[in-house]
N, CA, C and O atoms as a Tripos MOL2 file, in Angstrom:
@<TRIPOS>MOLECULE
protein
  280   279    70     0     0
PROTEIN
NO_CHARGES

@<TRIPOS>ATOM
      1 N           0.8420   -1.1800    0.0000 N.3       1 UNK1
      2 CA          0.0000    0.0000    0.0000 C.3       1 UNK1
      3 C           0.8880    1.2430    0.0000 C.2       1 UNK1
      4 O           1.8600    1.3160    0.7520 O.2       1 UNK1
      5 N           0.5330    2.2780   -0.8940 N.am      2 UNK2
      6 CA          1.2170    3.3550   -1.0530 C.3       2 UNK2
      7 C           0.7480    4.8450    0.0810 C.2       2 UNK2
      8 O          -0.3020    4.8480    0.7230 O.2       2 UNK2
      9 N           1.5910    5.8030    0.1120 N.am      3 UNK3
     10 CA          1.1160    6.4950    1.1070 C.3       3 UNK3
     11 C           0.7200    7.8230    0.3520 C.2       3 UNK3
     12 O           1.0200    7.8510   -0.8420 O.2       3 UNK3
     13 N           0.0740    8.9510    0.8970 N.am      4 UNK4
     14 CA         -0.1640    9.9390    0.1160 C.3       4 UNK4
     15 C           1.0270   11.0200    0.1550 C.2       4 UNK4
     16 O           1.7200   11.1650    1.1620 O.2       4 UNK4
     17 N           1.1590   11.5660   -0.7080 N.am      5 UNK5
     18 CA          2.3020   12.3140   -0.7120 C.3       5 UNK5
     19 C           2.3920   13.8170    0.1960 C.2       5 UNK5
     20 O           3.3830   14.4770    0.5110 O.2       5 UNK5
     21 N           0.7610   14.0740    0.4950 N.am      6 UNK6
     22 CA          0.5360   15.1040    1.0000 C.3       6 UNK6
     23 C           0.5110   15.0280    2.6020 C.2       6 UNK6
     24 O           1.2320   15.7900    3.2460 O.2       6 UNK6
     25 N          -0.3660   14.0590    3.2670 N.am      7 UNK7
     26 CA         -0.5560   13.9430    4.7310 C.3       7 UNK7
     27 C          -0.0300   12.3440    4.6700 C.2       7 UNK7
     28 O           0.0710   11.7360    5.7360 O.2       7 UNK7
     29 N           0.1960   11.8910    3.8130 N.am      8 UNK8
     30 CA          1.2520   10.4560    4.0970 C.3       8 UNK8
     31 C           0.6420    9.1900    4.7350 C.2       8 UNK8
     32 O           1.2810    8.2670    5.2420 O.2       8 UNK8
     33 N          -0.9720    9.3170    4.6050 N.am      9 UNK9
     34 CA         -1.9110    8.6220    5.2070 C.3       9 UNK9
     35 C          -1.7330    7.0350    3.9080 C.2       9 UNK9
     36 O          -1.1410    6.9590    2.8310 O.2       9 UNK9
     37 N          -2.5660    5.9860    4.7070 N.am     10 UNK10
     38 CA         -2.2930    4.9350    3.5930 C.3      10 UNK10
     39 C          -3.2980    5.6480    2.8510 C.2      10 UNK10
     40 O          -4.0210    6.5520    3.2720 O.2      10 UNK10
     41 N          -3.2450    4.8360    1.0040 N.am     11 UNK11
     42 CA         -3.8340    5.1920   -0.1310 C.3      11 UNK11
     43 C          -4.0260    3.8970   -0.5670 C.2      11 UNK11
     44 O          -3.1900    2.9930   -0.5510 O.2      11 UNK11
     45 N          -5.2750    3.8460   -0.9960 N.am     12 UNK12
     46 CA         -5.5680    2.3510   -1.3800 C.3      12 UNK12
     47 C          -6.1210    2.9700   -3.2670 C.2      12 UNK12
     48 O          -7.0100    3.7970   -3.4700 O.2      12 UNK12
     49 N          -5.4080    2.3710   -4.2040 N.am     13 UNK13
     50 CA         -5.3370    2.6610   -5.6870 C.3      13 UNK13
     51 C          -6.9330    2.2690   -6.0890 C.2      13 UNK13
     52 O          -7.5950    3.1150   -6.6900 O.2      13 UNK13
     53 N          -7.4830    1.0660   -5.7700 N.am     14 UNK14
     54 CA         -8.5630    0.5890   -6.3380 C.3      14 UNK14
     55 C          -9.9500    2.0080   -5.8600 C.2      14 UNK14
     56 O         -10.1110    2.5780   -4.7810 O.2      14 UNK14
     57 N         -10.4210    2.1040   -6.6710 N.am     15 UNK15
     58 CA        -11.9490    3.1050   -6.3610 C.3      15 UNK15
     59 C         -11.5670    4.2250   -5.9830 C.2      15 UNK15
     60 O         -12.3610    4.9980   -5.4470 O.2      15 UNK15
     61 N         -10.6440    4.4540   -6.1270 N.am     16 UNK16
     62 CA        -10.1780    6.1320   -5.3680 C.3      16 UNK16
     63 C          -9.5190    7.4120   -6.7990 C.2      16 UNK16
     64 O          -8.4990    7.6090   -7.4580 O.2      16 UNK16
     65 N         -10.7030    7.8970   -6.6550 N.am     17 UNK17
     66 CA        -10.5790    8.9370   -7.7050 C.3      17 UNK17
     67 C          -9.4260   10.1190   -7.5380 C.2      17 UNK17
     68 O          -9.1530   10.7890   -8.5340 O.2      17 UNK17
     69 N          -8.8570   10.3350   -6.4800 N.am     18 UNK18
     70 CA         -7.4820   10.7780   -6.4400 C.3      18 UNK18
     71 C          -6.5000   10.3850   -5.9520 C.2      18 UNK18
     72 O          -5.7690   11.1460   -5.3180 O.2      18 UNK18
     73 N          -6.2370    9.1380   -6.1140 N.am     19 UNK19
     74 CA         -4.8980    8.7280   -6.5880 C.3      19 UNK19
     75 C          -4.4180    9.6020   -7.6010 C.2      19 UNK19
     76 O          -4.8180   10.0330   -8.6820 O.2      19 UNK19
     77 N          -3.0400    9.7510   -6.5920 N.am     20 UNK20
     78 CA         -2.1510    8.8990   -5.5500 C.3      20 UNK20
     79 C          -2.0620    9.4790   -4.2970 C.2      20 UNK20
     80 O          -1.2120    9.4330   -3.4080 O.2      20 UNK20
     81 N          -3.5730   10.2700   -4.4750 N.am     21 UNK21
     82 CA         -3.5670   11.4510   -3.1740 C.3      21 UNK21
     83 C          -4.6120   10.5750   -1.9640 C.2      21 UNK21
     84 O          -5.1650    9.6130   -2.4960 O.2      21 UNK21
     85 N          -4.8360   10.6860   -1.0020 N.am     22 UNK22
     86 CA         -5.9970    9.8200   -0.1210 C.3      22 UNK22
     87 C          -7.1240   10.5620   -0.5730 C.2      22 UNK22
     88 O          -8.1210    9.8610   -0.7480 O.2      22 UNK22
     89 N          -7.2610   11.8000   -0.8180 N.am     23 UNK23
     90 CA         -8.2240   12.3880   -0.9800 C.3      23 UNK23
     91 C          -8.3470   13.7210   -1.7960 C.2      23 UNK23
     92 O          -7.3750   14.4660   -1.9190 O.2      23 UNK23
     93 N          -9.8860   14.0750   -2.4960 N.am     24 UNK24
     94 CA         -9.4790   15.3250   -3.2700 C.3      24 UNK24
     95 C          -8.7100   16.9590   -2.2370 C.2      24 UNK24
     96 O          -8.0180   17.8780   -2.6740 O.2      24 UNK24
     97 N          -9.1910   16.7250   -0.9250 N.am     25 UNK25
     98 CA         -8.3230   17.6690   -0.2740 C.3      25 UNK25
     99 C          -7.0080   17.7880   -0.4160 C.2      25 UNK25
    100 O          -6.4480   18.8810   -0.4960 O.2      25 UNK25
    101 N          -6.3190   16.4910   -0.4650 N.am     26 UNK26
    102 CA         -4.7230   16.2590   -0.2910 C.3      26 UNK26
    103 C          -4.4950   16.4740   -1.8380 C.2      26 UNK26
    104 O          -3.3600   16.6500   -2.2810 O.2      26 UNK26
    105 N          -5.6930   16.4520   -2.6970 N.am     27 UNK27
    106 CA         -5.3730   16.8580   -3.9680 C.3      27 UNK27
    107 C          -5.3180   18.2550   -4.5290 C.2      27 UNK27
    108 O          -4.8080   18.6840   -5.5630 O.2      27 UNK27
    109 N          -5.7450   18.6320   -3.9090 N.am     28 UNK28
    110 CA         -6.0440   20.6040   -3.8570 C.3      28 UNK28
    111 C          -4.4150   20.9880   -3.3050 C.2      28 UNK28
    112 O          -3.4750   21.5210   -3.8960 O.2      28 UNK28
    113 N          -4.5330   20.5480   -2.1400 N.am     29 UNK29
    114 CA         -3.4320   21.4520   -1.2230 C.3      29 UNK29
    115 C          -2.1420   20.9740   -2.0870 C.2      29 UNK29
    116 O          -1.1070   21.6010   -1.8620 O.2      29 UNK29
    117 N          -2.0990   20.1180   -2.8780 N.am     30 UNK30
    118 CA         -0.9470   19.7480   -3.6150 C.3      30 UNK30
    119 C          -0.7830   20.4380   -4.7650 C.2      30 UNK30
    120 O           0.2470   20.9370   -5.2170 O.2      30 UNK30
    121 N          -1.7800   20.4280   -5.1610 N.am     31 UNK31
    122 CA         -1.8160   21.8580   -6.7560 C.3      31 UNK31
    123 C          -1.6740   23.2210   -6.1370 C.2      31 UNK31
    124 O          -0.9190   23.9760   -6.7490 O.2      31 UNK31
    125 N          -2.3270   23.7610   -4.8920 N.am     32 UNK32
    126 CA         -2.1010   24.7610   -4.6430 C.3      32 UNK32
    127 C          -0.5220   25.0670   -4.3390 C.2      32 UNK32
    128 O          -0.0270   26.1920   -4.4180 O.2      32 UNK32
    129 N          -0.0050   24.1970   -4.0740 N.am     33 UNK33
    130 CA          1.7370   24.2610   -3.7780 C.3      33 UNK33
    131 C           2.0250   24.5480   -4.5130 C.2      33 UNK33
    132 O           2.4870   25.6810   -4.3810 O.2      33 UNK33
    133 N           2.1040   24.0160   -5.9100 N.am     34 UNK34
    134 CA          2.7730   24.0930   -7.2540 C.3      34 UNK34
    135 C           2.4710   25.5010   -8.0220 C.2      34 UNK34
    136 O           3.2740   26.0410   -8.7830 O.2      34 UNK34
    137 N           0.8370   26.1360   -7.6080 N.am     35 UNK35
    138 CA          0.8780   27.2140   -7.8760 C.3      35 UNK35
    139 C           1.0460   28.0120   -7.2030 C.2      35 UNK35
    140 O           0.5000   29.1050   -7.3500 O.2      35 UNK35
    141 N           1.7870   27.7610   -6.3210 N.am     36 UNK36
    142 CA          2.3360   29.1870   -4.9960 C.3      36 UNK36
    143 C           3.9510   29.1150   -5.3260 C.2      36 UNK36
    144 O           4.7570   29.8620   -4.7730 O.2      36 UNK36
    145 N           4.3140   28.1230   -6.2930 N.am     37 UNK37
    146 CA          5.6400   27.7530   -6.3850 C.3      37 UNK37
    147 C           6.6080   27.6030   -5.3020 C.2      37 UNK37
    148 O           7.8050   27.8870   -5.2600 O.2      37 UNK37
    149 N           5.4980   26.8830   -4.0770 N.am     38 UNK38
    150 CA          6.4160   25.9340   -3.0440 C.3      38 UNK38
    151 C           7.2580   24.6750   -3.4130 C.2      38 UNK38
    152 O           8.0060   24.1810   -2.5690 O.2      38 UNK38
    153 N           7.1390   24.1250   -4.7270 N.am     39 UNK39
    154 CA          7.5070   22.9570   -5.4370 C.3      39 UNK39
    155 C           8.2760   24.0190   -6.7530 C.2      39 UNK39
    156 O           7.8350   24.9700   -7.3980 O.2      39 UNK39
    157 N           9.4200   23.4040   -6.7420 N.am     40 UNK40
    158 CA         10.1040   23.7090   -7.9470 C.3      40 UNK40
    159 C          10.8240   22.5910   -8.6550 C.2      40 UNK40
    160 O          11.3580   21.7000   -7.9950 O.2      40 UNK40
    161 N          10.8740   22.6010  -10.4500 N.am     41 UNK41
    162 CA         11.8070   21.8370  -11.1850 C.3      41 UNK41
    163 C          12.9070   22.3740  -11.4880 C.2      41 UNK41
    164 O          12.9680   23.4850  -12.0150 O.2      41 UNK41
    165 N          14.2670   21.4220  -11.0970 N.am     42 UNK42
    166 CA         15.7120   22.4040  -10.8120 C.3      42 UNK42
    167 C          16.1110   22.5500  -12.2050 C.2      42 UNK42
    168 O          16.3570   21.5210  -12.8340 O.2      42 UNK42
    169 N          16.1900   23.4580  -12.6610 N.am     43 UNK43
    170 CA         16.7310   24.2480  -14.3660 C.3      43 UNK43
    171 C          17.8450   23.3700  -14.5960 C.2      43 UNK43
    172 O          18.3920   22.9270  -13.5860 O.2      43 UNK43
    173 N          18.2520   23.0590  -15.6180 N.am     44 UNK44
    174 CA         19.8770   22.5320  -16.6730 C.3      44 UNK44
    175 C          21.0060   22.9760  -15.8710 C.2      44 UNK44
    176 O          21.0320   24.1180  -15.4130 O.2      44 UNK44
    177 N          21.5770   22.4620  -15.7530 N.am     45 UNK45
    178 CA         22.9050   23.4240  -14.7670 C.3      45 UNK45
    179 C          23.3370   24.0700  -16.5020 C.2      45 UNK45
    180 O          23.1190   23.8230  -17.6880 O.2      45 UNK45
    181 N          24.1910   25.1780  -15.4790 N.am     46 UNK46
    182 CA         24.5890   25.9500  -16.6800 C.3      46 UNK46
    183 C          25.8360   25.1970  -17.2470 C.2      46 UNK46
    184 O          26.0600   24.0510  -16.8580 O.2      46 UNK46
    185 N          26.6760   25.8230  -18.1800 N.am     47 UNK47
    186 CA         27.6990   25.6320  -18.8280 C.3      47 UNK47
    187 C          28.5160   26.1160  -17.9320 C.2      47 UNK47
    188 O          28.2230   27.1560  -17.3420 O.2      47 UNK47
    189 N          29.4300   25.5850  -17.7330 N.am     48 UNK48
    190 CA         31.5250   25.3620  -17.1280 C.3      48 UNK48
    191 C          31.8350   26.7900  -17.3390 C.2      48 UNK48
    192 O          32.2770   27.6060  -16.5300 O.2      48 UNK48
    193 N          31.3990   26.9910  -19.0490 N.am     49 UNK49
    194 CA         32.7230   27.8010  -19.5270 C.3      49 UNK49
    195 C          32.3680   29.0840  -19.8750 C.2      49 UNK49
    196 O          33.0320   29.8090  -20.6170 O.2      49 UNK49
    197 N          30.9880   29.4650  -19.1740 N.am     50 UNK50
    198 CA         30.4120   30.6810  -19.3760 C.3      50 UNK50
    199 C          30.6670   32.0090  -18.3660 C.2      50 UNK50
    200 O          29.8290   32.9060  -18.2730 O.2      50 UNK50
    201 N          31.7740   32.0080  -17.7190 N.am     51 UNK51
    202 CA         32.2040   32.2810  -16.7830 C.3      51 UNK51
    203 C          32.6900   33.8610  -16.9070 C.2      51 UNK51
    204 O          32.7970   34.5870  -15.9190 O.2      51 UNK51
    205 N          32.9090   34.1980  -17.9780 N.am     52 UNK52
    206 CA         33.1780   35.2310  -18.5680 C.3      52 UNK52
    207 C          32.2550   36.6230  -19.0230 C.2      52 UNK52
    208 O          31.3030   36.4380  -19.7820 O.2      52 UNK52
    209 N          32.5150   37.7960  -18.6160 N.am     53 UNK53
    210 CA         31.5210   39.0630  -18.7850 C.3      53 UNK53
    211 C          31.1610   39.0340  -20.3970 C.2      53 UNK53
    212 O          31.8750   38.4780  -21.2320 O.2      53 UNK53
    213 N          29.9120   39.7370  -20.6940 N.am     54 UNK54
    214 CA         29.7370   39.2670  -21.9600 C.3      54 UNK54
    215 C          30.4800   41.0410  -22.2630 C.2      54 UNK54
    216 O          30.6100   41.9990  -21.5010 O.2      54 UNK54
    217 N          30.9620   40.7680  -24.2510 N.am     55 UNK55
    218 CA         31.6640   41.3650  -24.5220 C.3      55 UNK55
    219 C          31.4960   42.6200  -24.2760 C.2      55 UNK55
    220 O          30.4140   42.7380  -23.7020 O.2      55 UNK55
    221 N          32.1070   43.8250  -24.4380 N.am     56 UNK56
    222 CA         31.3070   45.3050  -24.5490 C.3      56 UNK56
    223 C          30.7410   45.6020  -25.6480 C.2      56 UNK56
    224 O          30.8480   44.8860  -26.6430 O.2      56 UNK56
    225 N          30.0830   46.6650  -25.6230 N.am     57 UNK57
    226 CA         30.2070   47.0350  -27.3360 C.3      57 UNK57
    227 C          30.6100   48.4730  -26.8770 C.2      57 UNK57
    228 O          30.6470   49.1910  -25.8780 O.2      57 UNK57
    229 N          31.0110   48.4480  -28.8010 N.am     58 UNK58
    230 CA         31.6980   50.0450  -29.1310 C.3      58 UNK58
    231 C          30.8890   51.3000  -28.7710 C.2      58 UNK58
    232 O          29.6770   51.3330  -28.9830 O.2      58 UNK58
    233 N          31.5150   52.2730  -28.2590 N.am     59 UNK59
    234 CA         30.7090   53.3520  -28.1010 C.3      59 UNK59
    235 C          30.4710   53.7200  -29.6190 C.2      59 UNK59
    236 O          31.1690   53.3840  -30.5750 O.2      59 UNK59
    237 N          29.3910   54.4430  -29.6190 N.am     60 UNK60
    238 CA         28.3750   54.8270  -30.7110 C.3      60 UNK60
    239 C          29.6560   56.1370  -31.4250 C.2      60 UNK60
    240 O          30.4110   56.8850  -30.8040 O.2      60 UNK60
    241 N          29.4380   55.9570  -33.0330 N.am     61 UNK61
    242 CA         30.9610   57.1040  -33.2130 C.3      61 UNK61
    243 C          30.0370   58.8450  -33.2060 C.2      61 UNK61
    244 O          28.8580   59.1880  -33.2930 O.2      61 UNK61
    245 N          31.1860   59.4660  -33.0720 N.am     62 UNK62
    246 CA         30.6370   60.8130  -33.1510 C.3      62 UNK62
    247 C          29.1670   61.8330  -33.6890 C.2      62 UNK62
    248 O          29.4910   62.0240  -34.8620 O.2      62 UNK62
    249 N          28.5320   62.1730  -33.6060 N.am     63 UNK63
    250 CA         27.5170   62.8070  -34.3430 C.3      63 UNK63
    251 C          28.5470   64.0310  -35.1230 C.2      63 UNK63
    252 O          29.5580   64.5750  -34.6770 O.2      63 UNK63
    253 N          27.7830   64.2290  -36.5830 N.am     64 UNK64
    254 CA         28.5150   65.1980  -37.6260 C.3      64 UNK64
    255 C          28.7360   66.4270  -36.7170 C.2      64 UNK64
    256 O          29.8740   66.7700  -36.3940 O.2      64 UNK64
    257 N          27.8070   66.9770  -36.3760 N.am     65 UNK65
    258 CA         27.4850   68.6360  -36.1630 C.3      65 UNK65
    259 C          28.7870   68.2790  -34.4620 C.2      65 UNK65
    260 O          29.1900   69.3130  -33.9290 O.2      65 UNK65
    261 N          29.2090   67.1180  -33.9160 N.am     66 UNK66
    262 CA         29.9170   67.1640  -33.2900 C.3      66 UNK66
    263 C          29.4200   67.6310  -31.5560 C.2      66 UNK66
    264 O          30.1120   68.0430  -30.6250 O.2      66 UNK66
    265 N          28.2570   67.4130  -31.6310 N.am     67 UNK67
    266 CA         27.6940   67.6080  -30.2420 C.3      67 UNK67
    267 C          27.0570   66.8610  -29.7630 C.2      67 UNK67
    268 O          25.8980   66.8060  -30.1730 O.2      67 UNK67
    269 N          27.5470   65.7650  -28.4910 N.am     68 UNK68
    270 CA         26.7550   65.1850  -27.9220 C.3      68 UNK68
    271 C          26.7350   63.5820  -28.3260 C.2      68 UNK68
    272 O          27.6780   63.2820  -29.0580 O.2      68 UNK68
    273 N          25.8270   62.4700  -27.9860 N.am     69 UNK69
    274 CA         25.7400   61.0820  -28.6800 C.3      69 UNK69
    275 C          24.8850   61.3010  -30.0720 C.2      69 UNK69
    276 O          24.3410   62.3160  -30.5060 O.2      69 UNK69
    277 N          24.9500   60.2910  -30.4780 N.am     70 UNK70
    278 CA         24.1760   59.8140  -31.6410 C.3      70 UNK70
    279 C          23.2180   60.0450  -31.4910 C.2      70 UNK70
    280 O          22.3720   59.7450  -32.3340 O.2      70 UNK70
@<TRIPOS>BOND
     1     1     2 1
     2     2     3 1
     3     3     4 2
     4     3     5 am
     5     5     6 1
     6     6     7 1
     7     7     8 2
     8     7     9 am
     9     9    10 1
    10    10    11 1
    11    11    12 2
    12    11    13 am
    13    13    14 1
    14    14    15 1
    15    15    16 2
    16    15    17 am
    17    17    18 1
    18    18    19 1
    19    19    20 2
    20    19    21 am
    21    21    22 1
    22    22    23 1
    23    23    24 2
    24    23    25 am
    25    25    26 1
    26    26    27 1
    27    27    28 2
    28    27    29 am
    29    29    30 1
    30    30    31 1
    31    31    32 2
    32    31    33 am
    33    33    34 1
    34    34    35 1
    35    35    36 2
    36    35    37 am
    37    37    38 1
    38    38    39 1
    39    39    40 2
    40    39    41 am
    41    41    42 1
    42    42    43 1
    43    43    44 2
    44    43    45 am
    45    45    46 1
    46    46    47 1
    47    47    48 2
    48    47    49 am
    49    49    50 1
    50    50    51 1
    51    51    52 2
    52    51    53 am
    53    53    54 1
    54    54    55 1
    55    55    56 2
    56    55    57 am
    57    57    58 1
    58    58    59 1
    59    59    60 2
    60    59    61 am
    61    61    62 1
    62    62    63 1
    63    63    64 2
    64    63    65 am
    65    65    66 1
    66    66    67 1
    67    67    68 2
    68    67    69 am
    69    69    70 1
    70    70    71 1
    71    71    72 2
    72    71    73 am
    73    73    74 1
    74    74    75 1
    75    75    76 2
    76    75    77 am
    77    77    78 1
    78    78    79 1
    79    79    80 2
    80    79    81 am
    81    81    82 1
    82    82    83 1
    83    83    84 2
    84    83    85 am
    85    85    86 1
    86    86    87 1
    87    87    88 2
    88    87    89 am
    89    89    90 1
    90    90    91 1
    91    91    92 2
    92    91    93 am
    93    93    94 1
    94    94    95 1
    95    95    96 2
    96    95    97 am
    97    97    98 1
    98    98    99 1
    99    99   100 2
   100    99   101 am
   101   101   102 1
   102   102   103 1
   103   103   104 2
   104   103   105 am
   105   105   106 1
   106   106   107 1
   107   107   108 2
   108   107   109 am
   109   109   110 1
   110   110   111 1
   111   111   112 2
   112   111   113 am
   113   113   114 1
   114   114   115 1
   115   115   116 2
   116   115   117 am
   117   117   118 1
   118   118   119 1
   119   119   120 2
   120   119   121 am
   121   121   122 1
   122   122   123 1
   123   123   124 2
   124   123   125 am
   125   125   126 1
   126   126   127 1
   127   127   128 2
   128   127   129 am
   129   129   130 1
   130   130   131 1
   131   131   132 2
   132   131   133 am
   133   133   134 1
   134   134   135 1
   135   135   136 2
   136   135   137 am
   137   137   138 1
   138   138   139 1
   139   139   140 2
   140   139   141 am
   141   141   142 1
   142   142   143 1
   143   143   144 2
   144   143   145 am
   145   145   146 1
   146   146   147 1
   147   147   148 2
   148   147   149 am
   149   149   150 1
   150   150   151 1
   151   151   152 2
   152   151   153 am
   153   153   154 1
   154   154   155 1
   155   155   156 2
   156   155   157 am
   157   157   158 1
   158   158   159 1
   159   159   160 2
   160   159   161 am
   161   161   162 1
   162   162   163 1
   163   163   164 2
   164   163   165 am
   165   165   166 1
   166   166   167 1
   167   167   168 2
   168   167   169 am
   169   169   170 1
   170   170   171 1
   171   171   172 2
   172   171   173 am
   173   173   174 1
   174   174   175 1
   175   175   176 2
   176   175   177 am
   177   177   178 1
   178   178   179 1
   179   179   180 2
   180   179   181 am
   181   181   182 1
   182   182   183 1
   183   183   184 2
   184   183   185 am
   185   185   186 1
   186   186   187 1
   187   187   188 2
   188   187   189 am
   189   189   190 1
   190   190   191 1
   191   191   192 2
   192   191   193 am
   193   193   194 1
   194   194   195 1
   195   195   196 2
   196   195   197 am
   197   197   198 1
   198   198   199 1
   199   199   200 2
   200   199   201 am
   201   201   202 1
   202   202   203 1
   203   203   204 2
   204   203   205 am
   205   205   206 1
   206   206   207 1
   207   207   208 2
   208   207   209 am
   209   209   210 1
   210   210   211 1
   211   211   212 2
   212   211   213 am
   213   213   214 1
   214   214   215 1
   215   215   216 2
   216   215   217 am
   217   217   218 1
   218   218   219 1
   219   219   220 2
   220   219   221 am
   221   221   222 1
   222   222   223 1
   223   223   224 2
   224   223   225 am
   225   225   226 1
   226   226   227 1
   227   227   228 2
   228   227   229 am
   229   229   230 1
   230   230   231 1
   231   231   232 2
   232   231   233 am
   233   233   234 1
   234   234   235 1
   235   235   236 2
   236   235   237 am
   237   237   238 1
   238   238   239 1
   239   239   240 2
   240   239   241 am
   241   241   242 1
   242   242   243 1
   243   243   244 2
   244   243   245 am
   245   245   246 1
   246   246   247 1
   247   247   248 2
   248   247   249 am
   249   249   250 1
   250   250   251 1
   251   251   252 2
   252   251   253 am
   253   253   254 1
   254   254   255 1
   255   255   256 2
   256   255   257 am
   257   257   258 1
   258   258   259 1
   259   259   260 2
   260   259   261 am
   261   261   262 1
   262   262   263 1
   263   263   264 2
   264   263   265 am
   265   265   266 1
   266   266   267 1
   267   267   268 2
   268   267   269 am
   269   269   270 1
   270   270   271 1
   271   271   272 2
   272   271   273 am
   273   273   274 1
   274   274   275 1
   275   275   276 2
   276   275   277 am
   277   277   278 1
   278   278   279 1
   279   279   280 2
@<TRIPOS>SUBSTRUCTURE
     1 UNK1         2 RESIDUE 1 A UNK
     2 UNK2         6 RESIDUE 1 A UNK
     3 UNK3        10 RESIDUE 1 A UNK
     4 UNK4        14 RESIDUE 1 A UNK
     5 UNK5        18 RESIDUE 1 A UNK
     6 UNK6        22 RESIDUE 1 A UNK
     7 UNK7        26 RESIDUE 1 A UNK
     8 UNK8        30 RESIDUE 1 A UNK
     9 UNK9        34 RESIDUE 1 A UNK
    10 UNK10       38 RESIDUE 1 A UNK
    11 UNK11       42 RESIDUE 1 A UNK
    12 UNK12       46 RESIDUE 1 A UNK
    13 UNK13       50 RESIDUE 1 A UNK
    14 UNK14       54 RESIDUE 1 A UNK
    15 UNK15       58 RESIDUE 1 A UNK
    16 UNK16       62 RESIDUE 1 A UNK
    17 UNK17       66 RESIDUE 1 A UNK
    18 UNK18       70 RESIDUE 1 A UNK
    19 UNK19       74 RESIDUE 1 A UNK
    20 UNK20       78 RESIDUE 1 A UNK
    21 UNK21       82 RESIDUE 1 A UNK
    22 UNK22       86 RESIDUE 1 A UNK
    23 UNK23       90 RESIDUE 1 A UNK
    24 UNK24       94 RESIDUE 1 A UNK
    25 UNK25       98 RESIDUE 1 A UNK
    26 UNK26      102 RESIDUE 1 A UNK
    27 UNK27      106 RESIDUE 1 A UNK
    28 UNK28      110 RESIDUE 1 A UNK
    29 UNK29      114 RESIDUE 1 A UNK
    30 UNK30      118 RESIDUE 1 A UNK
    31 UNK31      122 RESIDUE 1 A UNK
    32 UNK32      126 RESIDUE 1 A UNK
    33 UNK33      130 RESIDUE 1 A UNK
    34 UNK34      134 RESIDUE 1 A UNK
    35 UNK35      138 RESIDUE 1 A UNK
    36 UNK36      142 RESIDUE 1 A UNK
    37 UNK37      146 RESIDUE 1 A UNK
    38 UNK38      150 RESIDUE 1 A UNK
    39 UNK39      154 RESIDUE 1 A UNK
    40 UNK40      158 RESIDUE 1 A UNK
    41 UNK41      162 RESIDUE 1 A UNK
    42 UNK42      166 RESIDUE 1 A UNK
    43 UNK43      170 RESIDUE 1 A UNK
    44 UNK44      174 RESIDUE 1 A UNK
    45 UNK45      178 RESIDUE 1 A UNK
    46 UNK46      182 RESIDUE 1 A UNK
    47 UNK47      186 RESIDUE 1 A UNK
    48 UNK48      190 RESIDUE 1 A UNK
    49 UNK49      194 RESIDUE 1 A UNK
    50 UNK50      198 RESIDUE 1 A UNK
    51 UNK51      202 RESIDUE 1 A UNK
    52 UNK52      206 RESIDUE 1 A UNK
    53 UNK53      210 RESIDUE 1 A UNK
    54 UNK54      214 RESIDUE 1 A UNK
    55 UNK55      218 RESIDUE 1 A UNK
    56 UNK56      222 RESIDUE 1 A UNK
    57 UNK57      226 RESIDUE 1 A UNK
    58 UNK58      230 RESIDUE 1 A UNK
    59 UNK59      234 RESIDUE 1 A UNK
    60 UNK60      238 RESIDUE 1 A UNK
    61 UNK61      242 RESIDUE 1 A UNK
    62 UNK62      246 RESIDUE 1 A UNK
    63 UNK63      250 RESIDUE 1 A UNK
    64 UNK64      254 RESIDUE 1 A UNK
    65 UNK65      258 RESIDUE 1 A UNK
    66 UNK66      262 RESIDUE 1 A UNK
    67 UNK67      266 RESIDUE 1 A UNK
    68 UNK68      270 RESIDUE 1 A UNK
    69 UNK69      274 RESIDUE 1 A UNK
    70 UNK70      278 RESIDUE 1 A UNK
């Protein structure tokens, strides 16, 4: 017999419309987690070699009339 994931009570699979929960309560408070984002899926780890500032860029070149940015 499996337990519920929410209050950890036994769960019996046969006739029970929320499985793998004991009940639709333990089925609520479990979605409501996920949308309060008390439950998270851990992202890709990043890359090793990204370790580095990303490049600069060039300052913008002179305006004609010579005053000021672009």
């Amino acid at each position: 017999m499996s337990r519920c994931p929410t209050c950890r009570a036994p769960v019996q699979q046969e006739g029970n419309p929320a499985f793998p929960f004991c009940s639709s309560r333990c089925r609520l408070v479990d979605l409501g987690k996920w949308l309060g984002e008390e439950y998270r899926i851990p992202a890709a780890p990043e890359d090793e070699g990204d370790d580095e500032p990303p490049a600069r860029r060039a300052p913008p070149p002179p305006r004609p009339d010579g005053h000021g940015k672009a």
